[in-house]
Every structure is written in C-alpha cells, then in structure tokens.
C-alpha positions in Angstrom: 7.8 9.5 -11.7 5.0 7.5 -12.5 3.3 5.1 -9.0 4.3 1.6 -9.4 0.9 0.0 -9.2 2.5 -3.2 -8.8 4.0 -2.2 -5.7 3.0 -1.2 -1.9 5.4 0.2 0.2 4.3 0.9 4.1 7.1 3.4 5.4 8.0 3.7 9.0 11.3 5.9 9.1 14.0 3.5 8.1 11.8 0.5 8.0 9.7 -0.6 5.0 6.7 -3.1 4.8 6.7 -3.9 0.6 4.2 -6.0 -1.3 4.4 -6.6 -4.8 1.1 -7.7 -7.8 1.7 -10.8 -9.3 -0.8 -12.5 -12.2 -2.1 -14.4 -8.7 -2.6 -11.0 -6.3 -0.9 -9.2 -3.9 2.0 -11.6 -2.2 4.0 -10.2 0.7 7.9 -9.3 -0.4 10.2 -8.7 2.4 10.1 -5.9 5.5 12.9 -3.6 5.0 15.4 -1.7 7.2 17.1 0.7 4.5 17.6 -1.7 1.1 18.6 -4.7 3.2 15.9 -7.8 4.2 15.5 -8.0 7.8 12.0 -10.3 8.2 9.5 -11.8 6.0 6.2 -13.8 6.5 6.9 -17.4 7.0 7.9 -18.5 3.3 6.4 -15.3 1.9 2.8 -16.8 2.6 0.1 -14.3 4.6 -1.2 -16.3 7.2 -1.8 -20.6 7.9 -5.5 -21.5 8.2 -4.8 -25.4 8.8 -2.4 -26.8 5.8 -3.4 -23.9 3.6 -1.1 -21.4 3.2 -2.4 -18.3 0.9 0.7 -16.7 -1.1 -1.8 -14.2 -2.8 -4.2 -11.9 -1.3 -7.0 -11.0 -4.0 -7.7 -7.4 -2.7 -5.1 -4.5 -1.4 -7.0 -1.5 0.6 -5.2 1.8 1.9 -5.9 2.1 5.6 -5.0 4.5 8.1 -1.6 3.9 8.0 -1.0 1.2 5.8 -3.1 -1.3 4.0 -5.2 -4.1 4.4 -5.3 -7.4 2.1 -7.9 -10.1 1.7 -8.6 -13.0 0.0 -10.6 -16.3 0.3 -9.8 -20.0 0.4 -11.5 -23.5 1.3 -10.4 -25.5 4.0 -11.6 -28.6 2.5 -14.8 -27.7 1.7 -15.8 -25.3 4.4 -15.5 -21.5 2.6 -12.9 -19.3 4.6 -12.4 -15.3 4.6 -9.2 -14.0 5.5 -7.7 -10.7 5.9 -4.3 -9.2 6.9 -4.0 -5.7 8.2 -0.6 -3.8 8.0 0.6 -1.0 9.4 2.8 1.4 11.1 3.5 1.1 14.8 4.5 4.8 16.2 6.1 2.9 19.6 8.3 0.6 17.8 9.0 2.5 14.6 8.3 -1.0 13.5 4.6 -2.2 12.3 1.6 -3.7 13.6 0.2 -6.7 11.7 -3.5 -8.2 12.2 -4.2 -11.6 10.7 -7.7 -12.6 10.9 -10.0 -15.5 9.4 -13.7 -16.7 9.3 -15.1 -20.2 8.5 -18.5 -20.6 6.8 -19.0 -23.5 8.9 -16.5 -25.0 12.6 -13.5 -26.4 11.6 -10.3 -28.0 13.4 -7.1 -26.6 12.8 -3.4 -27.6 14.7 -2.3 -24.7 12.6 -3.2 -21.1 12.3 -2.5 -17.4 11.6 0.8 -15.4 10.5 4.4 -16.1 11.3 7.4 -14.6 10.4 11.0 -15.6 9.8 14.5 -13.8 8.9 16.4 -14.7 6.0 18.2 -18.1 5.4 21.4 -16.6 5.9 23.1 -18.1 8.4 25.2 -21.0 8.5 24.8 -23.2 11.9 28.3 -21.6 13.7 26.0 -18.0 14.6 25.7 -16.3 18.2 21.8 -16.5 19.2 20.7 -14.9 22.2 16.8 -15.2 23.1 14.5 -14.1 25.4 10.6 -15.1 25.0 8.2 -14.4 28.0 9.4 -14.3 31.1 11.4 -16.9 30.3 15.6 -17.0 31.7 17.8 -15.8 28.0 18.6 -18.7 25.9 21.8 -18.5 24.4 23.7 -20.5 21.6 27.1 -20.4 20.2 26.9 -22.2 17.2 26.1 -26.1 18.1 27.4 -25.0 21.3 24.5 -24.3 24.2 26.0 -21.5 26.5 22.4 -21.0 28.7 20.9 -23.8 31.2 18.6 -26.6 29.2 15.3 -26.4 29.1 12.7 -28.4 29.8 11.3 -30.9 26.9 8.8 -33.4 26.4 10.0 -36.7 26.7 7.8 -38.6 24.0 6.4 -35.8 21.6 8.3 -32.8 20.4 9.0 -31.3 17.1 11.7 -29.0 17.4 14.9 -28.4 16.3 17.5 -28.5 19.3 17.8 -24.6 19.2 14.4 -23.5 19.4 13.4 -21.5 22.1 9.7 -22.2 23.7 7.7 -22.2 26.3 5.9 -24.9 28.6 2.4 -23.3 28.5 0.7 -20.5 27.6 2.0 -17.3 29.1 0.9 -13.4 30.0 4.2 -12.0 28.9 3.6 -11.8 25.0 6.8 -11.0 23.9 9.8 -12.3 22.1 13.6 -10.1 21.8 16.4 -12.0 19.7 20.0 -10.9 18.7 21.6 -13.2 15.9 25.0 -12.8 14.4 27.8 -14.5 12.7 30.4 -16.3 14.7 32.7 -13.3 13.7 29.8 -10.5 14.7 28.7 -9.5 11.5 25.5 -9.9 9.4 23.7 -8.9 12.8 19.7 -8.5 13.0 17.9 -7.7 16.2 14.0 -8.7 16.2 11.2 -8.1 18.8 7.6 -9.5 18.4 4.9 -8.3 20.9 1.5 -10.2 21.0 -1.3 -7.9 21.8 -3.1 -10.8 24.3 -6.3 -8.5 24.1 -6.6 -9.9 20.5 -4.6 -12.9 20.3 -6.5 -16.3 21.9 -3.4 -18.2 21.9 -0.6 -16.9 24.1 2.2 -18.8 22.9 5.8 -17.6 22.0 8.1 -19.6 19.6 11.7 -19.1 18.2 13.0 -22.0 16.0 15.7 -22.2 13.3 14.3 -22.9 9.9 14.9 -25.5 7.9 18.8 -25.8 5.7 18.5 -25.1 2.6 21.2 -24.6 -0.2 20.4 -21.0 -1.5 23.3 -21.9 -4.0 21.7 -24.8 -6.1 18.7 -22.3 -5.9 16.9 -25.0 -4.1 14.7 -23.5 -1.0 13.4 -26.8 -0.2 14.2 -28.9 2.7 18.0 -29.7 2.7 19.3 -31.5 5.8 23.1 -31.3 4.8 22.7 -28.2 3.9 23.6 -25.5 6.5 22.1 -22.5 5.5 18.8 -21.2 7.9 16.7 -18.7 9.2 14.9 -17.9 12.0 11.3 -17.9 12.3 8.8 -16.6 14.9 5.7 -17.6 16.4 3.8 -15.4 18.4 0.3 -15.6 19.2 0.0 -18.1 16.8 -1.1 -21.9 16.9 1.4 -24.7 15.5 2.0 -28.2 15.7 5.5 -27.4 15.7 5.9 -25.4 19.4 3.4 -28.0 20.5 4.9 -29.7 23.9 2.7 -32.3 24.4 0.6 -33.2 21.8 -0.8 -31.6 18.6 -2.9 -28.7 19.1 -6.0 -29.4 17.9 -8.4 -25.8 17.9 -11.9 -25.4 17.0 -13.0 -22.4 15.5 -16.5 -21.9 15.7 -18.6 -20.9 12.6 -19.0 -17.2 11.9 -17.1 -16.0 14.2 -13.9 -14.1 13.1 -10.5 -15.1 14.8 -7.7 -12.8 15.0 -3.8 -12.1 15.5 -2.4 -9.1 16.1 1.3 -8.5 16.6 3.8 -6.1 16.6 7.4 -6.6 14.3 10.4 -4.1 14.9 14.0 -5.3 13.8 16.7 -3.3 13.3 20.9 -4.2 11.9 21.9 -3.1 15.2 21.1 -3.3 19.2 18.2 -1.3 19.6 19.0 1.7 22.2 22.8 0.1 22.3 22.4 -3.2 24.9 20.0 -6.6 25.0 18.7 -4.6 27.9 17.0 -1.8 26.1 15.8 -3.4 23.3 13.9 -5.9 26.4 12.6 -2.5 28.0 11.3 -1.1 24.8 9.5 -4.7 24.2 8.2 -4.8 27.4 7.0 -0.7 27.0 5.1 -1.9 23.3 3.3 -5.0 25.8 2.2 -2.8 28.4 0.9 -0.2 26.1 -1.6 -3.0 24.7 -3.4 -2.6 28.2 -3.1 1.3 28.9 -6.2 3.2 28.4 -6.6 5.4 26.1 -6.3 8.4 28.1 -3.5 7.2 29.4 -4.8 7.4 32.9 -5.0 4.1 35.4 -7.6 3.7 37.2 -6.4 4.0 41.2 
C-alpha cells in the first residue's frame, strides 16, 4: 500500500493524532481513540494569536516522535511566526502538544495559543463531573448543579453557567473531566496537564461550547439549538475565562512565546474510578518538574 501523502497519522497505542493536506496546508483532523473522535483543536484551527485563528499550517516536519507544523500570519500588520509541535506522550499514552508564536514587532493580544474541545455531541441533559486545579469537583446533571456554586464576578463574566474556572492563576496545571449521557452512554474521559515550566499563563478552563444544529449542517452559533461540546483551556490566555476584566497581554518583539500541554482521553475511566485518572494527572504534572535523572535533590 502506497503512503497517503495527504495524511499524518501520530500513533500512541490506541490513540491517534491525524492531520490531513488540503489545497490551503496541513489542517488538524480529529485525535483518535480506535476509529471514534474523542478531542479536536478548538474548531479544527492550530492555535489563536489575537482574533486570528490559522486553519492551515504551511509546512509539516517529522520530529522525534511526531511532527511539527508551521506557518505564518499578520496580526494586523505586525508579521507573526507560529509553530505547533505534536507528539507522543509515553506517561499518558496520550500526546504532548507545543504551540508557540513570535511577533516581528510587540503586540497586545486578550487571546492566545491552542485549545481543544470534544465533539458537539451532547445535548444539555449529560452527567459532567470536573476537576481543574486544586479546585473542589464540579458536578452537573444536566441543567441541574449537583456540586456547591462557585464564585463569579458580579459585573464582568463571559461564561456559560456550566463552565468550570478558576479565580486566579494557579500551580496545579491540570484539568480531569468525565462526560456522559444522562443514560451513561457516549462516555469520554479527558485530562489536560500544563507544563508551568513552559506555559506563562497558568490558567485552567472547562466551558461548554456553543449549540449548534449538526442536523441542518449548520456549525454556527445556534442558541435553540442543544447540541455542544466541551472545550478546554489550559495554559492558554482568553477573554472568555477572564474573571474580571479582559486580559489584555503584551508580547514583546522577538521573543518566542510558548504552550505546552499534555492531552489523554480515553471512552472509558482511566485505571477504573475519577480517582485514578486524578492520580495519573497529577503523576504527568509532577513529572514536568522531576529531573532528569530522576533523582531530588535532598
């Protein structure tokens, strides 16, 4: 059988990482467990620099142990290089992504690197349990809120009632959902682990997406439509998770900025229980700041 040259594929066991040429460049396709589509990049676009939103990376390079895609854009008209870096994680058996950018010349952005999101699948009535940082578990049942309220701002705040978020920036980098259907089925299990060496912004985010009505074969904003997603911020800046007012960032000239995270998901509860799949989360965080050697210093 003859390569499909229009076609990556980043294996990790089960899991698959698949990009796919278009007349436009490489664009991001789904990550894989088996055949079935477990977690994309936030509407299948690499990374935000700002409002712009690349779909198509110019350039695909093998790496050790996956592949690394590039491209350029302007940000008005200040030039910007960006770059996203995929590939297998050995600790999760998920992967590690690294989204990066450089501006020609300081810009200000309230938006900024990759996020990731499930598919739009469910339909409002599913069972969401969350945990981000150190942060108690948020739970829904549908509309219903099973877990304590949390705290929101109030005079500014974006979010949908079920997100999930944080009230400043935190040292735990890491983000565990399980989603299901009200009657168990359709069940995805997703962790997200900031490396905080890389990543300048320590924020965490969980959000439902905006309805849609996948049956017209309309993916554009649909409020009385019920079918969503959830998507995933993590290490990431957005106006959307901001509490208290927009984030406004500089990034100075030059100098390249970076994201690294890392994705696992899986159709079942990792290790069997909420609990493991937390422990194996918190084991991917804490191996961010081992040495090499593995030996701590006494």
């Amino acid at each position: 059988m003859k390569p499909d040259l229009n076609r990556i594929e980043i294996s990790n066991g089960g899991r698959r990482a698949v990009f796919v040429k278009t007349e436009r460049g490489w664009a991001p396709d789904w990550f894989y467990e088996g055949d079935r589509r477990m977690l994309r990049f936030k509407d299948h676009e690499w990374l935000s620099v700002g409002h712009e939103h690349p779909a198509f990376a110019s350039d695909a390079a093998k790496t050790r142990g996956g592949y690394v895609f590039s491209g350029a854009l302007l940000y008005g008209k200040t030039a910007v290089k960006w770059e996203v870096r995929v590939t297998t994680d050995k600790v999760t058996g998920g992967f590690a992504v690294e989204a990066s950018f450089t501006p020609a010349k300081t810009i200000e952005l309230m938006e900024a690197f990759a996020s990731f999101e499930t598919p739009y699948e469910y339909d409002g009535t599913e069972r969401v349990t969350t945990v981000i940082g150190q942060n108690p578990i948020t739970q829904w049942k549908g509309k219903q809120k099973v877990s304590p309220d949390q705290w929101m701002h109030p005079f500014w705040s974006y979010n949908r009632a079920e997100c999930v978020h944080l009230t400043g920036m935190c040292n735990a980098p890491l983000v565990c959902q399980g989603l299901q259907n009200a009657d168990g089925g359709n069940a995805r299990h997703t962790s997200l682990v900031g490396d905080w060496n890389v990543c300048r912004c320590h924020d965490a985010f969980v959000t439902p997406t905006r309805t849609v009505d996948a049956a017209a074969g309309d993916w554009g904003e649909n409020k009385k439509a019920q079918l969503r997603g959830y998507k995933f911020i993590v290490g990431a800046v957005n106006w959307s998770s901001s509490m208290a007012q927009d984030p406004n960032v500089m990034y100075k000239a030059g100098v390249r900025q970076r994201q690294r995270v890392f994705v696992s998901f899986s159709g079942s509860v990792p290790g069997g229980s909420f609990d493991q799949q937390l422990l194996a989360a918190w084991q991917r965080a804490a191996a961010c700041d081992m040495p090499a050697d593995g030996r701590v210093p006494g």
